[in-house]
C-alpha positions, 0 to 999 in steps of 0.5 A, a space after each residue: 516427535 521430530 528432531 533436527 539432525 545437524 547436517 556436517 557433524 549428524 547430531 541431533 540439534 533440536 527436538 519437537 512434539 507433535 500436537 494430537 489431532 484434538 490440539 491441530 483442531 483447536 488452533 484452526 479453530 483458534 486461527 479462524 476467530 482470530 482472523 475474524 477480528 484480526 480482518 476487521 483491523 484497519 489496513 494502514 494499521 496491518 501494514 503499520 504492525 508489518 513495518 515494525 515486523 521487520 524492525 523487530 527481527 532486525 534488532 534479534 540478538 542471537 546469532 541467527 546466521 549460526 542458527 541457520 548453519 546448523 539447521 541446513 549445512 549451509 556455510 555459515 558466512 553465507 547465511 546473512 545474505 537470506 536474512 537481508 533479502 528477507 527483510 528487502 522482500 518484506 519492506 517493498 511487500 509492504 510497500 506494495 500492500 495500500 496499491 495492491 489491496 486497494 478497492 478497484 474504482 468504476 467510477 469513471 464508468 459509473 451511470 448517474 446513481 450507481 457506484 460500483 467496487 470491487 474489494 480485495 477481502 481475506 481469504 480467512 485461514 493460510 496453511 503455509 508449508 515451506 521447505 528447509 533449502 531457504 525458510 526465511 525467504 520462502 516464508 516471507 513469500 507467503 506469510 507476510 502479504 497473507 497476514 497483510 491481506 487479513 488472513 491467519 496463517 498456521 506456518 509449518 516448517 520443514 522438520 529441519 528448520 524449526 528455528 527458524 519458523 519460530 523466530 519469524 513468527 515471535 517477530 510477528 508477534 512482538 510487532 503486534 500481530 495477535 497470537 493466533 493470527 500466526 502459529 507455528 505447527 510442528 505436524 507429522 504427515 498425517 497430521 498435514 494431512 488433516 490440516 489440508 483437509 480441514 474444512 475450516 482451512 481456506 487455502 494451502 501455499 506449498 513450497 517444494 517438491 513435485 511430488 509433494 505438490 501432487 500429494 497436496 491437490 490430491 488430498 484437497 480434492 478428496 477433501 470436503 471442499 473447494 480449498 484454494 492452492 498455490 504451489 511452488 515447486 521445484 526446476 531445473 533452470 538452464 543457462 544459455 551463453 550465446 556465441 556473442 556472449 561477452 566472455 569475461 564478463 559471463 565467466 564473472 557473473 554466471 560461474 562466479 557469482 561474486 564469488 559464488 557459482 550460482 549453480 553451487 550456492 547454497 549446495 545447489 539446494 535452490 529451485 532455482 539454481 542453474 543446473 544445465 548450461 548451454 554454451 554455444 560451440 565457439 566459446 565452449 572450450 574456453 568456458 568450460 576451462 574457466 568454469 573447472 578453474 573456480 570449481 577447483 578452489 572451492 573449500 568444501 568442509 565445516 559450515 560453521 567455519 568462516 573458511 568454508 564457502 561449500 558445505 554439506 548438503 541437508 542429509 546422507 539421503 539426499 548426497 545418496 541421491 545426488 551421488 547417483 544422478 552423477 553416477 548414472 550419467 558418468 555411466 551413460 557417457 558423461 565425463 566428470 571434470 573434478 577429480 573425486 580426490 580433490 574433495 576427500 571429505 565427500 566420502 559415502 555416508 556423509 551429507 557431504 557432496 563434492 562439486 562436479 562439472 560434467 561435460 559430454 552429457 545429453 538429454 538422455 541423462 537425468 542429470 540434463 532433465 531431473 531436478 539435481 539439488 545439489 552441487 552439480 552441473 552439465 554443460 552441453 555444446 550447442 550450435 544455434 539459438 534454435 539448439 538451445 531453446 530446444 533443450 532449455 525447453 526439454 524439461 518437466 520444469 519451467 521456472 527460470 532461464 538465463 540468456 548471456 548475449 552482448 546486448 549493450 554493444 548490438 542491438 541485435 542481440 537485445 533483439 534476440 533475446 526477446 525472440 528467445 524469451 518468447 519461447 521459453 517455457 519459464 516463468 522468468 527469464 534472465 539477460 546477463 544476470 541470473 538466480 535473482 528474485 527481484 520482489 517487484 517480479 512476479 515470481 510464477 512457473 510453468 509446468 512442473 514447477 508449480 502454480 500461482 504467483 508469490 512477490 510484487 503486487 501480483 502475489 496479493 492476488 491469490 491470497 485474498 478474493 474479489 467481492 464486487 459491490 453494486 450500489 443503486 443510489 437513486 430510487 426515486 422514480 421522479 
C-alpha cells in the first residue's frame, strides 16, 4: 500500500493498494489485446477521441487546482496554470498528429511499377513513469501522442500524485479511448520492476531522477529483450545575462517571471528551473540588489491559501537535503543574501524550505553543480562570453540554458547569441525568456539529462517505428 502524505500539514490524504505480480501480469496482458484492436482504429478517429480528451477534462467539476495543492505543496493559485498549458500541449500534439504519423511518400523517386512507403506503426505497450513536481504536464508528454500513435499505455504516477493519474486517464476514457488501452498502475518498486522487464512491454518513458534513469536501462538490459527507453531526467540550468543585457527588463523577466521567479516556482521543483546564473561583472552588484529585493517579498506559508505564492516542498526528506546543499556551500565560503528569520516557519523537520540567494559560490560547490530542487540559487560573477560558457557547460546536465543580451537594438548581440547557442551543451537555449516548453520545440537534453525527445512532431517519432513498404507492381515481362 502507498499513501499520500499532504506536504504543508504531513497528513495523510490518500491511500493505494498494490496489485500482486498476477494482477500487473494480467493487465499488460490486457494492454497488449487491447492495443491490438485499438491500432486498427482509424487515425482521424484516434485524433477525433483525443479532442474530445480534452473537452472532457476542461468541463471536470472538481477543484482540481486544490487537488493538486494538496498532492505536492504547490501553492494553490498557482496550480491552474499546469492545467491550462497541459490542455495547450494536448491540442497542438493533436494538431501535429495527421503530419507526424503520416506514411512518408517516395513517389517522386519511384521508377515506373514500383512504389515505395514508409508507415509510422505503434509500438504496442507504453510504460509510462512520471514523476510528482508536474504530473499533468509530464503525462501529457507522453501519454496522449503514445495513445495517438496507437499504442496502450500503463500510466504510473508518483506515490504522491495518484490523483492526478486517475483524472487523466478517467478523461481518456470518458472521450472514448477503451479501458485497457490506459491503466493507471499503483506499483511498489519491485512491482516497477517487473514491468520494466515484462516481455510483453514495448517501451519505458521515464521522467525523473538520474539515478533513477540508470536503474531503468540497467534493468531492461538485464531483462529479456531489446525494449526501447526514453528518459527525461533531471538539470541544472543556468542563466547568463550578458554585459549589454537590457537590465530592466532581464530583472522583469528572469527574477520576476510575472510575478514569480523562475527559479522559486513551483519550490524550484522543475528540471528546469534556473538555478545558477551568470551575471557579467558591470551589471552584477545591481542585479544582485534587485534580485534579494523581490526574494524578501515572497509569502512563504499554507499552499492552499490565495496569499501564499511559495509553499512547501514535496517532503521533510527532500528540505533535508536542499537545507544541506546550502549549508555545505555556506560552509565552503558562499554567503547567504536571506536572512534565516525572515521565513520563521522554515524550521528543521517541516517540508518547508526558505528561499536562499547565495552570492561568492564557485564550481567546487555542489550547489553551482548538482541538481538542487528547491528554492535556491547561486549567482556567480563573470568577466567575458568565454567564463560564462564555460561554467554554464560545467555541469553533468544539459537541458536548458538562457542568454539576456539587447539583441533587439544590436545586431551583434543576436550574433553572439547564436555563437553561444553553438556552444552550449543543452537541449535548448533561451533569448530573453526562460523555463518555457513551447510544445512545437523538441524538448531533448544532453548528457545526464536524459535521451529522447518528447513534444512537437518529433516526439512521435520514439513512440512509434518505421516500416518500409516495397511494391513491385509491374510483373510482366513483356
Amino acid at each position: 500500500m502507498q499513501t499520500t502524505i499532504i506536504p504543508h500539514t504531513q497528513k495523510p490524504l490518500v491511500s493505494r493498494t498494490y496489485p500482486s505480480q498476477s494482477e500487473l501480469n494480467l493487465a499488460i496482458q490486457n494492454a497488449s489485446d487491447a492495443q491490438k484492436v485499438w491500432h486498427k482504429v482509424p487515425l482521424q478517429d484516434r485524433i477525433d477521441i483525443s479532442r474530445k480528451f480534452v473537452d472532457q477534462f476542461k468541463h471536470f467539476s472538481t477543484d482540481i487546482s486544490l487537488e493538486l495543492s494538496l498532492q505536492i505543496g504547490r501553492p494553490v493559485s498557482q496550480c491552474l496554470g499546469e492545467i491550462n498549458t497541459m490542455l495547450h500541449r494536448a491540442e497542438y500534439m493533436i494538431s501535429v498528429a495527421s503530419e507526424a504519423l503520416a506514411d512518408v511518400s517516395l513517389k517522386d523517386t519511384d521508377k515506373p511499377g514500383f512504389k515505395r512507403y514508409i508507415k509510422r506503426t505503434p509500438l504496442g505497450v507504453v510504460f509510462a513513469i512520471v514523476p510528482w513536481n508536474f504530473p499533468y504536464l509530464v503525462t501529457v508528454n507522453s501519454v496522449l501522442p503514445a495513445i495517438i500513435a496507437g499504442n496502450a499505455v500503463l500510466l504510473k504516477p508518483s506515490p504522491q500524485t495518484p490523483l492526478a493519474a486517475e483524472r487523466f486517464a478517467l478523461a481518456l476514457t470518458h472521450a472514448g479511448v477503451p479501458d485497457n488501452v490506459i491503466q493507471v498502475v499503483h506499483l511498489s518498486p519491485s512491482l516497477t520492476s517487473f514491468a520494466v522487464q515484462h516481455p510483453l512491454v514495448d517501451f519505458i518513458s521515464f521522467t525523473g531522477s538520474v539515478s533513477g534513469g540508470h536503474s531503468i536501462v540497467k534493468l531492461v538490459a538485464d531483462g529479456p529483450g531489446f525494449t526501447g527507453v526514453g528518459l527525461e531526467l533531471g538539470g541544472k540550468d543556468p542563466a547568463y545575462v550578458r554585459g549589454d543585457a537590457i537590465l530592466g527588463y532581464t530583472i522583469a523577466e528572469l527574477v520576476d517571471g510575472r510575478c514569480k521567479i523562475w527559479a522559486f516556482f513551483n519550490s524550484g521543483q522543475s528540471c528546469c528551473a534556473v538555478e545558477r546564473i551568470y551575471v557579467h561583472e558591470s551589471l552584477y552588484d545591481e542585479f544582485v540588489q534587485k534580485f534579494v529585493d523581490v526574494v524578501k517579498t515572497y509569502k512563504l506559508g499554507d499552499p492552499t491559501k490565495s496569499e501564499t505564492n511559495l509553499g512547501p516542498v514535496v517532503s521533510v526528506a527532500s528540505a533535508e537535503r536542499i537545507r544541506k546543499q546550502v549549508a555545505d556551500a555556506i560552509s565552503a565560503g558562499a554567503k547567504p543574501l536571506i536572512p534565516e528569520d525572515l521565513f520563521s516557519i522554515a524550521i528543521p523537520y517541516t517540508a518547508y524550505v526558505a528561499p536562499q540567494v547565495l552570492i561568492n559560490v564557485n564550481h567546487s560547490m555542489d550547489v553551482m553543480k548538482d541538481e538542487t530542487f528547491g528554492p535556491v540559487v547561486g549567482i556567480q560573477r563573470v568577466s567575458s562570453d568565454e567564463e560564462a560558457i564555460k561554467l554554464m557547460n560545467d555541469s553533468p546536465y544539459g537541458l536548458t540554458a538562457s542568454i539576456w543580451t539587447n539583441a533587439e537594438e544590436n545586431p551583434e548581440s543576436e550574433k553572439a547569441f547564436l555563437r553561444i547557442v553553438d556552444q552550449l551543451e543543452t537541449g535548448t537555449v533561451f533569448l530573453n525568456r526562460c523555463d518555457y516548453l513551447d510544445p512545437a520545440l523538441a524538448w531533448t537534453g544532453v548528457k545526464d539529462s536524459g535521451r529522447g525527445v518528447s513534444l512537437s512532431k518529433f516526439g512521435y517519432d520514439q513512440l512509434t517505428r518505421a516500416k518500409s513498404v516495397y511494391m513491385k507492381i509491374r510483373t510482366s515481362t513483356t
